[in-house]
C-alpha positions, 0 to 999 in steps of 0.5 A: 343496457336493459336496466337503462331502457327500464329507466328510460321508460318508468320516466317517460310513464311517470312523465305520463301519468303527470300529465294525465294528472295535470289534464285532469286538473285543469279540466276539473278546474275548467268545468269548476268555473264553467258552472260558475259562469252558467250560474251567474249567467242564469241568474243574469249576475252578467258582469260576474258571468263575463268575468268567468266567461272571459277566465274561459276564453283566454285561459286566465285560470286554466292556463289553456287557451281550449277546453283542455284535452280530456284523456279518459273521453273522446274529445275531437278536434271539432269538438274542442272547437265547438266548445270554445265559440260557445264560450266566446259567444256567451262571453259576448252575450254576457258583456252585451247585457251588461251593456259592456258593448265595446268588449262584446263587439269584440267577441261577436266579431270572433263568433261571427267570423268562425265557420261554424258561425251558424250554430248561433244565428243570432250573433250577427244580430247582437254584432250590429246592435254593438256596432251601432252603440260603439257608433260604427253605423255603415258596419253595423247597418252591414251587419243588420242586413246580412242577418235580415237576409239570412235569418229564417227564424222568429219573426221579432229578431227580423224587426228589431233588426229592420229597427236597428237600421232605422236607428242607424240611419236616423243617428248618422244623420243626427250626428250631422245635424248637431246643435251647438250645446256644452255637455260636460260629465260631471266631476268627482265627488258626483261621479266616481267608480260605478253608477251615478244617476238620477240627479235631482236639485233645489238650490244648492242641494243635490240628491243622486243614486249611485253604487259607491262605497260599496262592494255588493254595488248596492244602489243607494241614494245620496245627498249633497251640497255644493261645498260638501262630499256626498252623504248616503241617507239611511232609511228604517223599515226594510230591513228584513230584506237583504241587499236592498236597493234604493233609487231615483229620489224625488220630492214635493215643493217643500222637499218634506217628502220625498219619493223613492224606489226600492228593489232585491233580487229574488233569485234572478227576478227583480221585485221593485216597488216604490216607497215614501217618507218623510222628513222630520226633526229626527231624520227621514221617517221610516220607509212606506210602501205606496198602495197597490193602486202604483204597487200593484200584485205581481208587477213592479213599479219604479222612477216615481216623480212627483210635481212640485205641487205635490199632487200628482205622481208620475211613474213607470210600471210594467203592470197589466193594461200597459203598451208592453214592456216598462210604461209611463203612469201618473197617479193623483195623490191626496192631502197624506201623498197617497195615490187615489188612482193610476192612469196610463199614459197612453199608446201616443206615449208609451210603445210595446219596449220600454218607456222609462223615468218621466220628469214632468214640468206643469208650467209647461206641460211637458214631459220629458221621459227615455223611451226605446220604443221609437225611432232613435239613436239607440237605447235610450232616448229621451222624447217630449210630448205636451199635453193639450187639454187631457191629450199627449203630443206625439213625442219628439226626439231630443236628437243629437247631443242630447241623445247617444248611441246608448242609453241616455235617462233621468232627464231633470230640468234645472230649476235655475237655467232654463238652458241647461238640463241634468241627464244620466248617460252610460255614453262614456262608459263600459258599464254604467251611467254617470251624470251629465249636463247639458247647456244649450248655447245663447245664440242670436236671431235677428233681422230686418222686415220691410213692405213687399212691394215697396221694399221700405222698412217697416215700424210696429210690427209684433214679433213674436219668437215660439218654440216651433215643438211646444208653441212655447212662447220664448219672446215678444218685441215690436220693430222700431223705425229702422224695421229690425228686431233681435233676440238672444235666446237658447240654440234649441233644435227648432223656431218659429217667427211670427210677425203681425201687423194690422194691414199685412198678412201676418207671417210664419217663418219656421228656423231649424238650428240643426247643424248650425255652428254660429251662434248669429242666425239673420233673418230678414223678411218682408210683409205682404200688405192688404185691403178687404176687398181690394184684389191682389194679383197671384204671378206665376198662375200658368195654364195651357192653352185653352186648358184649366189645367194648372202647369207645374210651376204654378204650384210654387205660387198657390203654395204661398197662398196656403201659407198665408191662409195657414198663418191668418186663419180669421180671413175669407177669400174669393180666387178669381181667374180673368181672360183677355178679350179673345174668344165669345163671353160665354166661353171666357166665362166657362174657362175662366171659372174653370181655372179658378176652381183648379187654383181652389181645389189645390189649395183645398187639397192642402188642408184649407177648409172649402168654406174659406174659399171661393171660385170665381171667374170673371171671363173679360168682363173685368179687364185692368187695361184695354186689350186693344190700342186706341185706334183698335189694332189688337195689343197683345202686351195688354191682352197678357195682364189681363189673362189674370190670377188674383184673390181678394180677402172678403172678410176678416172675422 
């Protein structure tokens, strides 16, 4: 019997000490890929720190779902706990700034909803800026406003949170007001497995980036054609540096040039510079390095796009004497391509977060580049802005579809279809951009025009059809006997008509398409006419008693006043107020001037120059009718159209 309890217990030692053995395998083997996963963290390697991070959470390695218990330490409950929602959390992070939003939502939400939660007051944060990408806009908005009211801490994260919800409520909106587009991914072979970006074409030849056909996912730029496979270009002359990266081409008008961007990894900083070459009868020249006037000392400079005259270069920097953070530059280039100059675009432009991949069309005058600075959906967003004379447009927001929950860039017009545009997006992917277009449908606007007083139809008026954003000037037609017009144009998000016709009020009619489904939009009008010095009555101009003080329903009628003033900027006019007989002539006289200059100083308020308008009251010296009947009993039905508005044009320049 002794003998078997002997046995019993040298087994059950023996089974200890196995175990002992195996703990201290797999927590040797834990803090193995720990340290792996910190290391490729550190050096912001995200995906490889996830794929171990992600080995630490589940166990995939280990075999155990914890931190495995360790024999030789004191290692509480607690502790093991802890040591677990860190890995969760920096999980998270590793897949949010791999901009994997869908796998980090996950992890945030494991963070956010332990109890221990407030060892990281920053994951409720990040748990809403990936709702918001993953478009759960009401959760995210949740989330965003029990960290603003609980966070203590920088005063930036409060910010970036107040303008997430900004974008969250801004995309809820645009996501109602979309306009009716086609966007389509494009096919294999232009995207596959990876990053697909950055498209550029003349005719039926294309040039992207990509990190195919390779397992570094080096970025490389490729060629091709309509009817081939894409081919990578090999370039000379950086080849002491290992693992180089090359993007964003962009070429002059005889694509003889092209300018590109080259980057490594020094340890965990980004060293970007931008490049040009030239093609000759032997290939692609070897790379040269653009002067430090675009690669200044100490900066980086990426996204070159050269305009199709081959003058002047666009690009983004974060060098010093920028807003903050990536910046859209332009340089002028001489006869050999090379920057003479380097000129910020601006605070109107660029914004203290990043401002990237400018495309720049000079007919126009229009750039369009992706921006994270203002208001939008989320991400990237890509704005226009137009220059006017060495002066930027505040930049306007593509909206909805043409701008995501997550980062949308490297906008390039189609040089075949003024409808359609080329535009990289990670908006259906885990990880990384592929390329898109974007077609905007043709719709028709059309409509009848007529007098306003006598409803008949009117011929010969012009017609003009402008894009509302750029004043762009889309088409012209002029209305035949039957007073109509039409025009079969893009669904872009805004409009302007405009009708003119000598002896009428020219006219404005602003057209927004947003959340427009049918692709027919009518729009009648009619046409106020009028003669120089002839007095056209104002209806509706109401006042209290004895009073000049304008009632609030008169404002709808001196509102169509301004209108017109806006839209005819060469006129003068004279407001004049009118009374009835009632009352002394001095007193009408005073009154009547009185309300007149309460029309004038409304009008005024809204932007019309007080030289363009004038004050006059007339009293009862100007009646249209008699105020009493013929045998001088008092006619009140008459005494009423003589208490009068009117305005008068004196003048057209």
């Amino acid at each position: 019997m002794p003998e078997v309890l002997n046995r019993m217990k040298m087994k059950n030692f023996c089974l200890l000490l196995f175990s002992f053995f195996l703990l201290d395998t797999a927590f040797a083997q834990y803090k193995d890929i720990r340290a792996r996963a910190e290391k490729e963290f550190d050096n912001k390697n995200y995906s490889q720190a996830a794929y171990y991070f992600d080995q630490l959470a589940t166990g995939k390695l280990t075999g155990q779902k914890r931190i495995p218990f360790y024999s030789h330490g004191n290692t509480s409950k607690d502790n093991i706990s802890s040591e677990h929602l860190y890995i969760c959390y920096q999980l998270a992070e590793s897949y949010r700034l791999y901009q994997d939003y869908g796998k980090a939502e996950k992890w945030y939400d494991t963070v956010v909803s332990n109890r221990d939660a407030a060892a990281y007051p920053l994951a409720k944060l990040w748990y809403g800026v990936c709702l918001r990408a993953n478009q759960r806009f009401d959760e995210a908005i949740m989330q965003l406003q029990q960290f603003t009211s609980g966070y203590k801490g920088e005063r930036t994260y409060n910010e970036l949170a107040a303008k997430e919800i900004t974008t969250c409520y801004f995309a809820k909106q645009q996501y109602i007001a979309s306009l009716p587009v086609e966007i389509k991914k494009m096919p294999a072979p232009w995207n596959v497995d990876g990053g697909n970006y950055a498209l550029t074409r003349n005719g039926a030849d294309f040039w992207f980036t990509s990190t195919r056909d390779n397992n570094q996912n080096l970025n490389h730029i490729y060629f091709a054609n309509n009817s081939a496979n894409p081919l990578m270009l090999s370039f000379a002359g950086n080849e002491q540096v290992k693992d180089m990266h090359y993007s964003t081409p962009s070429y002059d008008a005889l694509h003889k040039r092209m300018y590109l961007a080259g980057w490594y990894k020094d340890g965990g900083k980004i060293v970007a510079s931008i490049y040009c070459t030239t093609q000759g009868d032997n290939g692609w020249s070897a790379l040269q390095k653009l002067n430090n006037i675009v690669n200044a000392d100490g900066s980086n400079a990426i996204q070159p796009f050269v305009t199709a005259d081959g003058k002047h270069l666009f690009f983004a920097s974060d060098r010093v004497g920028g807003e903050g953070g990536f910046d859209i530059w332009s340089s002028n280039l001489d006869a050999d391509g090379n920057p003479t100059d380097a000129v910020n675009a601006g605070k109107t432009v660029n914004t203290s977060d990043d401002d990237e991949a400018p495309f720049y069309d000079q007919k126009s005058k229009r750039l369009v580049y992706s921006s994270k600075g203002f208001t939008g959906l989320g991400g990237f967003d890509f704005f226009e802005s137009y220059n006017r004379e060495g002066q930027w447009s505040a930049p306007h927001n593509l909206g909805y579809p043409a701008n995501s929950s997550k980062d949308d860039l490297y906008y390039f017009a189609d040089p075949d279809n003024d409808h359609q545009f080329y535009f990289s997006s990670d908006r259906e992917s885990e990880c990384c951009l592929n390329l898109f277009t974007l077609r905007y449908r043709s719709m028709t606007i059309a409509g009848n025009l007529s007098d306003c007083d006598s409803s008949k139809s009117i011929s010969g008026v012009k017609v003009s059809l402008l894009d509302s954003i750029s004043g762009r000037p889309v088409g012209v037609t002029t209305t035949g006997a039957s007073g109509n017009y039409s025009f079969t144009t893009a669904a872009i998000p805004a409009y302007k008509l405009v009708f003119e016709k000598t002896g009428y009020f020219t006219k404005s009619v602003f057209l927004a398409l947003s959340a427009r489904k049918d692709t027919l939009l009518t729009v009648n009008s009619c046409l106020k006419g009028y003669v120089v010095e002839k007095p056209i009555a104002i209806k509706n101009i109401l006042y209290d008693f004895d009073k000049a003080t304008l009632r609030p329903e008169s404002v709808k009628a001196l509102d169509d006043i301004v209108g017109i003033m806006n839209d005819n900027p060469a006129i003068k006019i004279e407001l004049s107020s009118h009374t009835d007989s009632i009352g002394s002539g001095v007193y009408n006289l005073e009154l009547s001037q009185n309300r007149a200059q309460s029309c004038v100083d409304y009008i005024i308020s809204k932007g019309i120059s007080k030289e363009r308008i004038t004050a006059k009251g007339y009293g009862k010296t100007r009646p249209l009718v008699p105020n009493s009947f013929p045998d001088g009993r008092d006619n009140p039905g008459n005494r009423q159209l003589n208490r009068r508005t009117e305005f008068t044009v004196l003048r057209k320049k």
